[in-house]
N, C-alpha and C positions, 0 to 999 in steps of 0.2 A: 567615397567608397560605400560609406551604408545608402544614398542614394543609387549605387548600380545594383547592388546588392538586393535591394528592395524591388527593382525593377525588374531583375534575374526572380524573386519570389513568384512573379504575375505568370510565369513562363512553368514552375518548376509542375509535376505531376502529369503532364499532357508528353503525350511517345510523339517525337518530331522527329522526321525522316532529313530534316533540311536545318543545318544552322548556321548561322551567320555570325560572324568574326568584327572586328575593329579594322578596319583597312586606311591606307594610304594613300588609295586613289583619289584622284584629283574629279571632283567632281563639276558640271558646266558651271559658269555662272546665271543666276535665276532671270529669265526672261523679264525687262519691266517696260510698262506699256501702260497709262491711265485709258481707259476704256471706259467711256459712262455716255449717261443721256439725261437730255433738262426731261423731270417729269412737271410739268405746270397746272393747279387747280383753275386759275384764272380763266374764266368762260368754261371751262371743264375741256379742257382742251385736250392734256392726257389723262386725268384723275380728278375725282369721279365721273362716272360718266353723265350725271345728270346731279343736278341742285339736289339736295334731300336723301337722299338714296340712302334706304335701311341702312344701318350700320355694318350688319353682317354680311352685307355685300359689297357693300364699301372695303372692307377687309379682304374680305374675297378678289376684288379688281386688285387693289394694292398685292395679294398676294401673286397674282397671274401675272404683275409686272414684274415681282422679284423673281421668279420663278424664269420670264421669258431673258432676264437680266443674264440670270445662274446658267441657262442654258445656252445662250451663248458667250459664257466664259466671260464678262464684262464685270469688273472690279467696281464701280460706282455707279450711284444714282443722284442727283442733285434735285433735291424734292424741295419744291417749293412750298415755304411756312408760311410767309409774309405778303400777301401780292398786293392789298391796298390798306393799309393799316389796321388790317383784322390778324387773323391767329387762325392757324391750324393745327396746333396744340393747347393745352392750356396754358393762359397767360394772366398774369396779373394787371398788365398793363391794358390788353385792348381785347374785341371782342371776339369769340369764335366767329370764320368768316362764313359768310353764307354760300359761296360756294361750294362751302362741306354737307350743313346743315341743311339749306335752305331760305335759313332766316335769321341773319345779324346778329349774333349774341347768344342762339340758342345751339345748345351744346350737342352734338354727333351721337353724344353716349360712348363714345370713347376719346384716348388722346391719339390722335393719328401720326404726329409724330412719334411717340414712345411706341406703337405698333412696330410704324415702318424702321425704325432704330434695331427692332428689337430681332423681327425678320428678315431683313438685309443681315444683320453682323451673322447672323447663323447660317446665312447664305454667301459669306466671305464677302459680302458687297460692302461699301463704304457707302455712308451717308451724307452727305452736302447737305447743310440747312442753306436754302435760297431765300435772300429777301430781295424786298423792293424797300429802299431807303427813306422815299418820298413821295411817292405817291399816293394820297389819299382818296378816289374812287375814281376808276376809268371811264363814270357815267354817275352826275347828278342824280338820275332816276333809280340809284339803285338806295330802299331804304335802310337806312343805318341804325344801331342801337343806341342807346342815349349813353355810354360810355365810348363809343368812337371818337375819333379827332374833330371830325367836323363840327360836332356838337359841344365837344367840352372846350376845345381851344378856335373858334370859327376866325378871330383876329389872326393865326397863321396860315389860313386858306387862302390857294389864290386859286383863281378860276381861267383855266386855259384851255381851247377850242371844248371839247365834249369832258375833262379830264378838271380832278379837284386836286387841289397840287399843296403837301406843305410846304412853306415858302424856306428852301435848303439855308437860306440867309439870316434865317431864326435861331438863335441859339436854342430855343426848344426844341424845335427843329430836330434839328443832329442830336443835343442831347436825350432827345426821344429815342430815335433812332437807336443811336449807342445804347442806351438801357434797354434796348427789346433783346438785341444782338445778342448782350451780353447775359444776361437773362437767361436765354436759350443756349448758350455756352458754358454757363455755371452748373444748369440742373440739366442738360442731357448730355448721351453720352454720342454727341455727332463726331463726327471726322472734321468735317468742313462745315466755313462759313463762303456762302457765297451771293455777292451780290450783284445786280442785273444794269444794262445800258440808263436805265431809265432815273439819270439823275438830275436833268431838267427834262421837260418835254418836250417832244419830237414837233419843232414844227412845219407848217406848210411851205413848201420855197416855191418860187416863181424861176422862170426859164433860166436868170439868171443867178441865179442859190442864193435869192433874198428871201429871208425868212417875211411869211406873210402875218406871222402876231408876235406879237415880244410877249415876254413873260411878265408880266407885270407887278415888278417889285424894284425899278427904277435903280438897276443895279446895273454897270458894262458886263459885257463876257467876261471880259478880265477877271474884274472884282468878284466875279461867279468861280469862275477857275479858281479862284484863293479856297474859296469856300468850300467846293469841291474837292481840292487835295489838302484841305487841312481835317476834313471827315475820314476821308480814305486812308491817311497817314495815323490819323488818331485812334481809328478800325482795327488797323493792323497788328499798332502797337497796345492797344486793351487785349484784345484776343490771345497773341504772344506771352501777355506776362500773365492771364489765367489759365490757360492752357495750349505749352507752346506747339503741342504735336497738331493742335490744329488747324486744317490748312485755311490761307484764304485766297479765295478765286473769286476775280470779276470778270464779266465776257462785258465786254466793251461791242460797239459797233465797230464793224472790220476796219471803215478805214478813217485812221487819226484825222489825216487832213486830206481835202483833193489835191490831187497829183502827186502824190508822197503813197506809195513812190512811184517814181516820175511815169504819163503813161495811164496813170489810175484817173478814172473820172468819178466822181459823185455829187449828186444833188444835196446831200446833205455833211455840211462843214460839224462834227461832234466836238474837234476842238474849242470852235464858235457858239455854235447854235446850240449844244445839250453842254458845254463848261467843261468838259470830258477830256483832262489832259492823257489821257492812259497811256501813251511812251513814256510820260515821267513817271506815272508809276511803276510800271516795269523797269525805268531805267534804277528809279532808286529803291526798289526790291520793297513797295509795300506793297504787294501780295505775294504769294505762295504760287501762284500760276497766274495767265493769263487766258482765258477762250475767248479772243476776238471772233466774231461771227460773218465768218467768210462764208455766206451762202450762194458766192455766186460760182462761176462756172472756171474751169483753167483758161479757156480762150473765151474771152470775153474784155472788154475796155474794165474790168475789175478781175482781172485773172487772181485767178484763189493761189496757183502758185509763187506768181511773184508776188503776191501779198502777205503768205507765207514766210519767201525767202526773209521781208523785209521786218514783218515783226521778230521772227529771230535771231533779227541781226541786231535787237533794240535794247537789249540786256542780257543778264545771265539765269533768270527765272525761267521754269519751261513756258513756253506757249504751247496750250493746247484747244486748235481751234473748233468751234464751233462748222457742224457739218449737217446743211438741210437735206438731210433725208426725207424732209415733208415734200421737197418739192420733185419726188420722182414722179413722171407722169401727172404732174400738178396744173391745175391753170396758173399759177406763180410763173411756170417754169415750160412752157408746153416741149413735151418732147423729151424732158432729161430723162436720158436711161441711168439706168441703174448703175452702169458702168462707169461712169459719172464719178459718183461717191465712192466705187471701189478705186478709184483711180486717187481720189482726194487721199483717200484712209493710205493707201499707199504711199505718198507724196509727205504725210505726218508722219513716215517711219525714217523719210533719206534726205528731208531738207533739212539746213542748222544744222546746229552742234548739241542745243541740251536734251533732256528726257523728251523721249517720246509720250504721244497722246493723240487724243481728238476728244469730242462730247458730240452726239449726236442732238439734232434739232429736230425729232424730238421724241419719247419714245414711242407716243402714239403709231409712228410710220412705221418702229419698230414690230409692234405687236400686229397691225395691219402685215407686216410682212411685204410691205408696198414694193412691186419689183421684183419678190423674192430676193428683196436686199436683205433679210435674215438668213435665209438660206445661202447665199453667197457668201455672210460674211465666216458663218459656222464649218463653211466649205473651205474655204480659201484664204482668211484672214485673224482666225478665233478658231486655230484648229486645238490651241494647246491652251492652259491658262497661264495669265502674267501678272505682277504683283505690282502695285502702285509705286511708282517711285520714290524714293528716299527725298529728306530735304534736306544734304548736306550741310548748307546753309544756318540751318536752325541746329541741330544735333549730328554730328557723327559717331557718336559712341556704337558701336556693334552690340548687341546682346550675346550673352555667354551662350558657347556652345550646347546644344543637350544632349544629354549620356540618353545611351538608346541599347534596347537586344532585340533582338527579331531570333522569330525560327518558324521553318514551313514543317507543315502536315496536308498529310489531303486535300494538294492542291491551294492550297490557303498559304498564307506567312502572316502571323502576327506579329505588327511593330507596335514597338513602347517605348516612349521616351520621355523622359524630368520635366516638369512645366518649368518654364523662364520665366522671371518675374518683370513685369511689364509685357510681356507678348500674349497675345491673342490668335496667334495666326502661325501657322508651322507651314513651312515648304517642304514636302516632299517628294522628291526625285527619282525614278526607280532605271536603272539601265536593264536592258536585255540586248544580248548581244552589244553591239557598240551604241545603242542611240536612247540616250536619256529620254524621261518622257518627267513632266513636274505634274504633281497635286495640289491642292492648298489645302490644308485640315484647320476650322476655325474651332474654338473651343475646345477641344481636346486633345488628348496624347497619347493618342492611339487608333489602329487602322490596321484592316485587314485587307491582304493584295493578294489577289486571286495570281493563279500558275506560281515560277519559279523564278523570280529578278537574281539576275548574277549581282545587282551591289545595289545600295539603297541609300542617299542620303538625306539626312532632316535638317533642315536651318529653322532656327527660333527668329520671328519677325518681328519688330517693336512699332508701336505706334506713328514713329518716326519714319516707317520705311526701312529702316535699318536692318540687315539681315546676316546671323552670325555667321562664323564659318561652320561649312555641313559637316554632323556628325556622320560617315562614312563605314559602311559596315557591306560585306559583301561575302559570300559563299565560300564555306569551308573546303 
């Protein structure tokens, strides 16, 4: 009571032509929909756009992409940290990458994850920290700092086609890995861990899907697949017991095996060739999501939808697949329209049973506006915004409902309502006439809505997903 009370204070001395009641109306339930894009430093592909780049432009870019994120309603970004055993924050373990910098070890002048943490959350966006497990430099020629892997530990290096590889079979190895992870789990405040295909390397096949170099650590695929799902499983469960609201996502290569399912062609066997059990991990729920990377087309010998159908048919985790937006109009791809990807993002909303999603490949195409696929999607598919989905699984607790007053003046209505503890993030709903419309309000508790809403309700969101039931208030 002294909490409404106090919130009834914020309101009292201002002449309100308009006030708003406690009601009973049943409001929609919150639209959920994971909406994100890989942004990748590696080769500067989407962020920075060149090796070295002033800091304050560097900030600058990172902002233009949160900003392009915000504007078209998209809940996540999955920002790549880790891409060959460098750091694109500060690390104790290994060196800032030069991708950021320039130069191996020499520092940005600032931390660019704690930036992008910092401006994503006040942009409602959710953070993915992105690693690369194992891979230690995607090119010999690039020079390293004398605290990198290659130099301090060179007995777990193995060297494969252009690519310097830590040997997954090393128990350093993984226990490396695990302490970067975990690291960057303990002192930032991410959403998500998520980690990439590349957990052996991709190699050459011949007409008949014979791999043309083995990896050279005299180990079966088998014995690699052990290896593979006791890191994955071990990921899971560290992450879980220091912070369980955080999710974990791996985007696997789209397809587990060739001809699975049936119909499906590929040169390259992931099961086999990269150790890559990922049905088993979906089946036994050690990640949080799945974004296998269906890049290719619906009618095609890899149709994106029955690929679709068939990853979520493969557990009860959402699958949210990866969608090449890079290749509209692309020499990858010659010729895919645009209509393409609006057809995919369509297909992620009615195929399966669990949480809706996708991640876009990647946001570069985004910011390009390649196709006018931005515009398409802000037109047609991102016309409202939608809230990441819950992880039932992990937590179902609801957060406590928030006491709320609202009252209009001049055109305006100020609402107020009780912070929740644990929430970060409030949904707000406002009806006119009969058709709801939602907001998101990230850090605070309180908002001003222009004209006259006949009813208004606010749900408290927990880090979980979790969204209470909506305080309900509507026109005297």
């Amino acid at each position: 009571m002294i909490r409404v009370l106090f919130l009834s204070y914020l309101l009292v001395g201002l002449s309100f032509a308009q006030k708003y009641a406690p009601s009973k109306e049943v409001a929609p339930m919150v639209q959920r929909e994971f909406r994100a894009a890989w942004v990748a430093c590696v080769y500067n592909i989407d962020w920075p756009s060149r090796k070295g780049l002033a800091s304050n432009s560097q900030r600058a870019e990172l902002l233009a992409i949160l900003d392009r994120a915000a504007s078209l309603k998209m809940n996540a970004i999955i920002f790549q940290v880790r891409p060959n055993a460098d750091a694109v924050y500060q690390s104790r373990y290994e060196p800032w990458s030069h991708w950021i910098s320039g130069s191996q070890g020499k520092s940005p002048g600032y931390d660019p994850l704690a930036y992008c943490i910092q401006q994503a959350h006040a942009r409602g966006i959710e953070v993915h920290a992105w690693f690369n497990p194992f891979r230690a430099l995607p090119s010999a020629k690039i020079p390293t700092a004398s605290n990198h892997v290659v130099r301090t530990n060179p007995e777990i290096i193995r060297n494969f086609k252009t690519y310097k590889w830590m040997d997954p079979s090393s128990s350093f190895t993984r226990k490396r890995a695990l302490a970067v992870i975990m690291d960057v789990v303990k002192r930032y405040d991410i959403d998500g861990v998520h980690i990439d295909d590349y957990f052996y390397p991709y190699p050459d096949v011949d007409s008949q899907g014979r791999a043309k170099q083995v990896f050279p650590d005299g180990k079966t695929p088998a014995a690699r697949r052990v290896v593979t799902d006791g890191f994955v499983k071990s990921m899971y469960a560290s992450v879980k017991a220091k912070k369980p609201w955080v999710r974990v996502g791996i985007s696997p290569f789209g397809i587990w095996r060739p001809g699975v399912p049936a119909g499906t062609t590929a040169s390259i066997d992931a099961y086999h060739h990269l150790s890559a059990d990922s049905r088993k991990w979906l089946k036994e729920g050690w990640c949080d999501y799945l974004s296998p990377q269906l890049y290719w087309r619906i009618k095609s010998p890899q149709s994106f939808s029955r690929l679709l159908a068939w990853w979520r048919s493969q557990g009860t985790r959402p699958v949210w697949p990866g969608l090449a937006v890079s290749r509209i109009n692309s020499s990858d791809d010659p010729g895919r329209p645009t209509s393409e990807i609006l057809n995919q993002v369509s297909l992620t909303r009615t195929v399966g049973k669990n949480y809706v999603g996708h991640v876009f490949w990647s946001m570069r195409s985004l910011m390009e506006n390649r196709g006018k696929i931005a515009n398409e999607l802000a037109k047609s598919f991102y016309r409202e915004p939608s809230l990441v989905p819950p992880m039932p699984w992990v937590n179902r607790k609801l957060p406590k409902t928030p006491n709320a007053v609202a009252a209009g003046s001049k055109g305006n209505v100020n609402v107020v309502w009780s912070a929740v503890p644990g929430c970060q993030k409030y949904a707000v709903q406002v009806r006119v006439g009969r058709n709801w419309q939602l907001s998101t309000v990230t850090a605070g508790t309180k908002i001003i809505l222009r004209g006259s809403p006949d009813a208004i309700a606010i749900s408290a969101v927990n880090r979980y997903g979790n969204t209470s039931l909506p305080r309900v208030l509507a026109k005297r």
